[in-house]
Z-matrix of the N, CA and C atoms (Angstrom, degrees):
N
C 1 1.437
C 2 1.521 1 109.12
N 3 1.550 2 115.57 1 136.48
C 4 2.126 3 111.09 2 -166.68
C 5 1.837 4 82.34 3 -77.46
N 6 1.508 5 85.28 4 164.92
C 7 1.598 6 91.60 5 171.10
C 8 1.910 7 94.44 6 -105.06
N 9 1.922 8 82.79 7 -169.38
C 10 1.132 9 80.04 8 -175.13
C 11 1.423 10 136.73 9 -128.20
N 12 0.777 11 155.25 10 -132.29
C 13 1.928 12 133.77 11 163.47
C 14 1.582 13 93.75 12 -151.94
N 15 1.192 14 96.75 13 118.53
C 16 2.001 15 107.26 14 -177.64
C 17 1.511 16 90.03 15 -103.54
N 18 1.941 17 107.76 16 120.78
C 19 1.276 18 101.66 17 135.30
C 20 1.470 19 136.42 18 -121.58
N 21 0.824 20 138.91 19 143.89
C 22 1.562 21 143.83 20 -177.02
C 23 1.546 22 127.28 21 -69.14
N 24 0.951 23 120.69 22 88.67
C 25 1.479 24 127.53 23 168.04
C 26 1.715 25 102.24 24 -71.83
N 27 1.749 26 103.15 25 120.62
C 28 1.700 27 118.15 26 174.11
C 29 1.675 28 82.64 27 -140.03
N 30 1.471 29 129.46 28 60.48
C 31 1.411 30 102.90 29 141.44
C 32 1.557 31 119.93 30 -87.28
N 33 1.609 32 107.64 31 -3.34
C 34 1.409 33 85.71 32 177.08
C 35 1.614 34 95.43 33 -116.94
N 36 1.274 35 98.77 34 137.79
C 37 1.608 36 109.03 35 -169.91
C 38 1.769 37 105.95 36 -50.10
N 39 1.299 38 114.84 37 -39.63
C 40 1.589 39 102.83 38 -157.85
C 41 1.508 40 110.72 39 -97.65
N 42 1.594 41 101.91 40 30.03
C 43 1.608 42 103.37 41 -175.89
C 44 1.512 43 103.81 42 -166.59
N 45 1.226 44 113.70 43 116.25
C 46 1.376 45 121.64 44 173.86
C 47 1.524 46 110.68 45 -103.83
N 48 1.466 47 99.43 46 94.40
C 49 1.785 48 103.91 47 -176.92
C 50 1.989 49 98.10 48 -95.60
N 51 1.062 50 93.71 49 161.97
C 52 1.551 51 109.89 50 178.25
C 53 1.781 52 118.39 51 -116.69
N 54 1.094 53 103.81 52 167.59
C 55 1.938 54 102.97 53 169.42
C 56 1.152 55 95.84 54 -134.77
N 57 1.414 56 140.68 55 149.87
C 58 1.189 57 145.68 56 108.49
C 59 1.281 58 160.66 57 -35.67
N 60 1.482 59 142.77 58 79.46
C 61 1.309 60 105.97 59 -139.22
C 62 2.061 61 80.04 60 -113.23
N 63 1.245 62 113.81 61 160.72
C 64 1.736 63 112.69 62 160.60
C 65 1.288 64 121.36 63 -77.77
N 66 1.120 65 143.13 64 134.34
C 67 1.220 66 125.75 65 178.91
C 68 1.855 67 131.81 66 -56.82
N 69 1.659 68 87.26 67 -22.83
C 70 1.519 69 85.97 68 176.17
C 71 1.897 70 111.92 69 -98.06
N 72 1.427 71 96.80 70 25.30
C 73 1.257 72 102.90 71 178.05
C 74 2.222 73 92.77 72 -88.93
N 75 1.307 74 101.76 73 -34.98
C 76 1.979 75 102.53 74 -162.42
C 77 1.848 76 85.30 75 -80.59
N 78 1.447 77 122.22 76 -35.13
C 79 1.074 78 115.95 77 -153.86
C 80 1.736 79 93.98 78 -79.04
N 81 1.448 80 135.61 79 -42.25
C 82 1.646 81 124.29 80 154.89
C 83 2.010 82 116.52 81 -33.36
N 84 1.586 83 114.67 82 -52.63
C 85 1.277 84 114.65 83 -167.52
C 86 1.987 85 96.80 84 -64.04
N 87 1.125 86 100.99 85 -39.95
C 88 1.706 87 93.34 86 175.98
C 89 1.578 88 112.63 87 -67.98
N 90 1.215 89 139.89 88 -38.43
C 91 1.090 90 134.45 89 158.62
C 92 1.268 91 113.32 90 -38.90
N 93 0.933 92 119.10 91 -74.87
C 94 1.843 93 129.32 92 -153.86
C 95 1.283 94 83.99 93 -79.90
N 96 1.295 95 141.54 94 -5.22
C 97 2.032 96 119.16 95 -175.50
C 98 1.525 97 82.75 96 -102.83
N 99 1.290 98 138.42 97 -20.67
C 100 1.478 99 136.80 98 -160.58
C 101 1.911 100 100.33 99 -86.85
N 102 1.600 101 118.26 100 -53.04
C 103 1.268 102 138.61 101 178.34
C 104 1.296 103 98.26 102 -54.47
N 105 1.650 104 135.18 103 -45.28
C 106 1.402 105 145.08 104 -174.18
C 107 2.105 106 104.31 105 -44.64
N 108 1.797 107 101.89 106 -26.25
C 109 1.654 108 92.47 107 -155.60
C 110 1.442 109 99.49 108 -90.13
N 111 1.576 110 109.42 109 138.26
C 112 1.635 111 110.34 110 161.57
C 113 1.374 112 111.31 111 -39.22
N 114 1.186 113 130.67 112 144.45
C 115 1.402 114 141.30 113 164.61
C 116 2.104 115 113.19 114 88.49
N 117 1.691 116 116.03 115 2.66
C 118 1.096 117 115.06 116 152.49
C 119 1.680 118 131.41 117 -79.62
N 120 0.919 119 129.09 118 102.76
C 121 1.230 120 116.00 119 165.06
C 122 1.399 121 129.26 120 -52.40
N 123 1.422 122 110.90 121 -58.89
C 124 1.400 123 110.72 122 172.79
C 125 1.532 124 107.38 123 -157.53
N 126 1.349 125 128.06 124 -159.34
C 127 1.254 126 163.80 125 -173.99
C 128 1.742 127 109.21 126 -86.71
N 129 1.353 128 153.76 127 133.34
C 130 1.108 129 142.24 128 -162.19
C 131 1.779 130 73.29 129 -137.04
N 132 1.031 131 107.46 130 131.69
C 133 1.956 132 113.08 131 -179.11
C 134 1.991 133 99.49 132 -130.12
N 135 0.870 134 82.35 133 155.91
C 136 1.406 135 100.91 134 -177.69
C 137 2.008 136 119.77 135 -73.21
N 138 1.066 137 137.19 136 117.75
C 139 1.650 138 135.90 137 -173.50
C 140 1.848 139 90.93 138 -11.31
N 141 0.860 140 113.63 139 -80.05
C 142 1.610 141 117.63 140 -168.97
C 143 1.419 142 119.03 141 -47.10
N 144 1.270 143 112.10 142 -19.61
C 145 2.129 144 117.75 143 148.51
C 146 1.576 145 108.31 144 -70.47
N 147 1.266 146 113.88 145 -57.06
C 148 1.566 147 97.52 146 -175.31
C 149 1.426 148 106.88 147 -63.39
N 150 1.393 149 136.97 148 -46.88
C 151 1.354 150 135.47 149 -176.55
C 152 1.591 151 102.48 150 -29.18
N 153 1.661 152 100.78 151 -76.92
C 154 1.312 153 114.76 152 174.84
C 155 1.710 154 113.45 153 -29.22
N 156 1.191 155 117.57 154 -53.88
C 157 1.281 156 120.76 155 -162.48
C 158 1.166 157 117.98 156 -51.42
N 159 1.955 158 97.68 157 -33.13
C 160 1.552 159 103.28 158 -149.41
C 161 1.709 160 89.72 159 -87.29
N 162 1.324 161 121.64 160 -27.18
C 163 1.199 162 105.02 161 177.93
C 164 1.671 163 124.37 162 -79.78
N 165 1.370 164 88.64 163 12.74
C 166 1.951 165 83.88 164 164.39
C 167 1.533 166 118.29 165 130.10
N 168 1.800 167 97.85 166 -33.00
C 169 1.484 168 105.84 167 -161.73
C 170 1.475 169 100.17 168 -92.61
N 171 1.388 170 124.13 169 131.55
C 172 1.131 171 123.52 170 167.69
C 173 1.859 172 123.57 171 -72.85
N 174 1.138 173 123.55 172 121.64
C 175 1.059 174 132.37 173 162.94
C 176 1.500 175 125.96 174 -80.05
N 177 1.556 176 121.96 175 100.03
C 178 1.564 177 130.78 176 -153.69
C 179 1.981 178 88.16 177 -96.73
N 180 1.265 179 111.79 178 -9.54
C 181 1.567 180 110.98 179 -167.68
C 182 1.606 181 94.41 180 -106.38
N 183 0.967 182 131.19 181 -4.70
C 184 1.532 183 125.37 182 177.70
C 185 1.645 184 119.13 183 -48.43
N 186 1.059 185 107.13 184 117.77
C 187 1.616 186 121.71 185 -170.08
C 188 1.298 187 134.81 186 103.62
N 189 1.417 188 98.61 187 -10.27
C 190 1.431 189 90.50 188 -166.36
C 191 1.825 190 98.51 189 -115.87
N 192 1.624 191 119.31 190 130.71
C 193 1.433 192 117.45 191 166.11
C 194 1.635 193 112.94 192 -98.97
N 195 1.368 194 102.92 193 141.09
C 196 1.223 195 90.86 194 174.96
C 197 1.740 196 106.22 195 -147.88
N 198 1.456 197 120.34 196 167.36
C 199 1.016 198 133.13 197 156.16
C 200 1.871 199 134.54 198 -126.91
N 201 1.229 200 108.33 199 167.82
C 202 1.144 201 116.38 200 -173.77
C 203 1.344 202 135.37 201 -134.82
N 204 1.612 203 123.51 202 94.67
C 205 1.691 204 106.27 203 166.76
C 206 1.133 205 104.33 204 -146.51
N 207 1.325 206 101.32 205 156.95
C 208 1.527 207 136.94 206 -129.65
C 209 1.502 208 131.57 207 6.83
N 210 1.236 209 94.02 208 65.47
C 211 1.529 210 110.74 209 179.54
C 212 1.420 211 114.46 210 61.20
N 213 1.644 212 114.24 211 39.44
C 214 1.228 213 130.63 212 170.42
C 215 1.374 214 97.41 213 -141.07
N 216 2.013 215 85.19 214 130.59
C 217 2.107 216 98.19 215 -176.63
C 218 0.933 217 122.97 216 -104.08
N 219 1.573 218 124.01 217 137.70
C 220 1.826 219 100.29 218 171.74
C 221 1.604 220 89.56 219 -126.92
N 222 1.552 221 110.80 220 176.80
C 223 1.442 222 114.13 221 -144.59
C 224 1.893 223 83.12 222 -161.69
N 225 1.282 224 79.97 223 141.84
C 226 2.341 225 105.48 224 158.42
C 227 1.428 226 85.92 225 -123.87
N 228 1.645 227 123.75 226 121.98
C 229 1.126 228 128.77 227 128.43
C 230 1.886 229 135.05 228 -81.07
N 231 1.133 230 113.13 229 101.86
C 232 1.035 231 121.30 230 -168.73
C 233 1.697 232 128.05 231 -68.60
N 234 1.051 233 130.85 232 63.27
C 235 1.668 234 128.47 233 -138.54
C 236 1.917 235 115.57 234 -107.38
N 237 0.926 236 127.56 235 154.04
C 238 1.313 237 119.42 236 167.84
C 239 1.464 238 103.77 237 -129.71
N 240 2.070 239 96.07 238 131.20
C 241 1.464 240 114.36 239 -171.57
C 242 1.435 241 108.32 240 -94.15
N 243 1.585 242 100.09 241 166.77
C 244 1.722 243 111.21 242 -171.82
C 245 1.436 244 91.27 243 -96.97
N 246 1.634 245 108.77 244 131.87
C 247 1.517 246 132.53 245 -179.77
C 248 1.763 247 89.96 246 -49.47
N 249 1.684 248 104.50 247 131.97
C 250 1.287 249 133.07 248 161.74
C 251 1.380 250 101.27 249 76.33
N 252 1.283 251 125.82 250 37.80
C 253 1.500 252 118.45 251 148.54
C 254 1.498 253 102.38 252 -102.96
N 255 1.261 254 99.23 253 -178.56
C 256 1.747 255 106.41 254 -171.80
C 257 1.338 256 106.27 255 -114.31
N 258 1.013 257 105.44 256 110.36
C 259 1.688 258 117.52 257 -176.38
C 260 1.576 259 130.34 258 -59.37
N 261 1.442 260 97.94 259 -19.48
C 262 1.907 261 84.08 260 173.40
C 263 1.846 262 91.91 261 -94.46
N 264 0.996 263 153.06 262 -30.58
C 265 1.251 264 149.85 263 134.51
C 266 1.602 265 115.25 264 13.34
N 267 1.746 266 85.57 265 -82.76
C 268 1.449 267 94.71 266 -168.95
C 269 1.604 268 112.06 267 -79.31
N 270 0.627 269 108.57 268 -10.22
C 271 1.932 270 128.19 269 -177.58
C 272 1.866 271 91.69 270 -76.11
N 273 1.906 272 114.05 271 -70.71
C 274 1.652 273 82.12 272 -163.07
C 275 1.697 274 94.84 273 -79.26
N 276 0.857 275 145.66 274 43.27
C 277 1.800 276 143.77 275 145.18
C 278 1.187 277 101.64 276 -75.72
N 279 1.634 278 112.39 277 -72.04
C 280 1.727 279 99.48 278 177.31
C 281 1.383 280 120.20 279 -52.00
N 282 1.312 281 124.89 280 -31.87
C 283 1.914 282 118.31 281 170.87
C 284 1.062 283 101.91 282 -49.87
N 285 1.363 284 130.15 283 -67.62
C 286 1.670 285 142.21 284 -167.50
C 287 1.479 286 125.00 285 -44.56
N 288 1.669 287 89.88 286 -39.69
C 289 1.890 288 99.63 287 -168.09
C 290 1.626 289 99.32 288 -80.73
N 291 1.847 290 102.69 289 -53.97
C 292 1.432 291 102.46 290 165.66
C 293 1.419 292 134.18 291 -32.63
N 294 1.950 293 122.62 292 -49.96
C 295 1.150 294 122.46 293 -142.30
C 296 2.088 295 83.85 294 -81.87
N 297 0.935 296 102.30 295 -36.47
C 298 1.693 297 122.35 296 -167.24
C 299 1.621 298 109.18 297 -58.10
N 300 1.348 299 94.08 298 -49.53
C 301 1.842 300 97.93 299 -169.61
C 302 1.364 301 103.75 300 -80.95
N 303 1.533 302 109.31 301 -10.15
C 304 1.983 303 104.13 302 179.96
C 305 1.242 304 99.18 303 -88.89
N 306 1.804 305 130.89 304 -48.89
C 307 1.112 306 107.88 305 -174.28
C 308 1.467 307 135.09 306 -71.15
N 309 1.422 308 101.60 307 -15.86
C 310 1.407 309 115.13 308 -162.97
C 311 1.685 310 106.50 309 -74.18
N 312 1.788 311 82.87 310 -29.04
C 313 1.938 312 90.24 311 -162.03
C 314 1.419 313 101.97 312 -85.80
N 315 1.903 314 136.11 313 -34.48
C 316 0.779 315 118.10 314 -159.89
C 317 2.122 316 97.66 315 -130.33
N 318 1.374 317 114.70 316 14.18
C 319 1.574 318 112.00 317 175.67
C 320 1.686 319 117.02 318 73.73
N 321 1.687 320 115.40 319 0.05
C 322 1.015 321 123.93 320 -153.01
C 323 1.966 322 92.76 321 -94.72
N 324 1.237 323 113.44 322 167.16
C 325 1.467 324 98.95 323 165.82
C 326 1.642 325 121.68 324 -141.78
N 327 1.606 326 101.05 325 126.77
C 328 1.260 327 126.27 326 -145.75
C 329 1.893 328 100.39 327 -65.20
N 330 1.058 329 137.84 328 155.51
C 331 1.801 330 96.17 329 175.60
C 332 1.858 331 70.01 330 -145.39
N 333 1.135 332 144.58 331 1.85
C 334 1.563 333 124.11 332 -169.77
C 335 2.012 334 101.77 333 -166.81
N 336 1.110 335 96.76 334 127.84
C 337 1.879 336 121.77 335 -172.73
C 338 1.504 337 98.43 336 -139.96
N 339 1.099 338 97.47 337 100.13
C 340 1.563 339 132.88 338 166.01
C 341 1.829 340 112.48 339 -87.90
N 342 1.324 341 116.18 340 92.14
C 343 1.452 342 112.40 341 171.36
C 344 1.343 343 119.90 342 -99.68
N 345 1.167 344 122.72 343 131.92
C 346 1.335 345 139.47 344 -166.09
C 347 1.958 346 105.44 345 -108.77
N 348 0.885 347 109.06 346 97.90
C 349 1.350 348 85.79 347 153.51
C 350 1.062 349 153.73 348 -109.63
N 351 1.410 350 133.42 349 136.19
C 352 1.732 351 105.57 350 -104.15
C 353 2.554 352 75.39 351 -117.32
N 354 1.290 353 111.00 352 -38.66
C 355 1.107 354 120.99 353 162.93
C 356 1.637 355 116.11 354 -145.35
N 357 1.769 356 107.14 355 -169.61
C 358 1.270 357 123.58 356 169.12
C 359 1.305 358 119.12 357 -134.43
N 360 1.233 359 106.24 358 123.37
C 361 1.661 360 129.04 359 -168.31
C 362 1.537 361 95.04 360 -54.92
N 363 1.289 362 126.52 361 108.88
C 364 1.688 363 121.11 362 148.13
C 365 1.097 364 115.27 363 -125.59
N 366 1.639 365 106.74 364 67.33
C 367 1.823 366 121.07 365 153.49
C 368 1.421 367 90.12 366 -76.27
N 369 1.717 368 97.43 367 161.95
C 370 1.599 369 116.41 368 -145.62
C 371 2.053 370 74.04 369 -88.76
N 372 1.360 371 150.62 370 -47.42
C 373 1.319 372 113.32 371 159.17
C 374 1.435 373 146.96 372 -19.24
N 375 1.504 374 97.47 373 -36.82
C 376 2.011 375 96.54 374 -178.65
C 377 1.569 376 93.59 375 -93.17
N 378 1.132 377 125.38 376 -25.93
C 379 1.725 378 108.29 377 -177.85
C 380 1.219 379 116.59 378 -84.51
């Protein structure tokens, strides 16, 4: 079961409400902000994503590890690039798009983006 990341909203003094977020809810927004960059092909997931896959369920968080304390995230995005882009390029794009779409979407703050690249796409499209 993902855990979860509690943060606390006290702008109004006489009520301390909270949000919840799951963790594999930030670990999808890093996917799909990572898939967003020219020159990604896809997601590189770990044996236990394809397992998953093959039985049906899609995994939208595949690739990316991450951790959390005190409401500060750090992250390995795991990605595979399209043959003849330039990889430290497309690498700090995915830092950038990532660090942006986590804080913006969930208030949390990102402080470390670890990109892996895990291969390079040479379907006869990228060559």
């Amino acid at each position: 079961m993902a855990d979860n990341i509690n943060i606390t909203l006290n702008d109004n003094k006489e009520h301390e409400d909270s949000i919840k977020i799951a963790d594999d809810v930030i670990r999808c927004i890093a996917a799909l902000a990572a898939t967003d960059i020219d020159g990604v092909s896809g997601m590189a997931g770990s044996s236990t994503d394809e397992i998953v896959a093959m039985l049906g369920r899609k995994t939208l968080d595949k690739g990316v590890k991450m951790s959390v304390n005190d409401d500060v995230v750090k992250l390995t995005v795991s990605v595979i690039i399209k043959y003849g882009c330039n990889i430290p390029d497309v690498s700090a794009k995915i830092q950038d798009k990532v660090r942006s779409t986590i804080e913006s979407m969930t208030g949390l703050t990102v402080s470390e983006i670890n990109v892996n690249v895990a291969g390079i796409d040479t379907s006869a499209e990228n060559i």
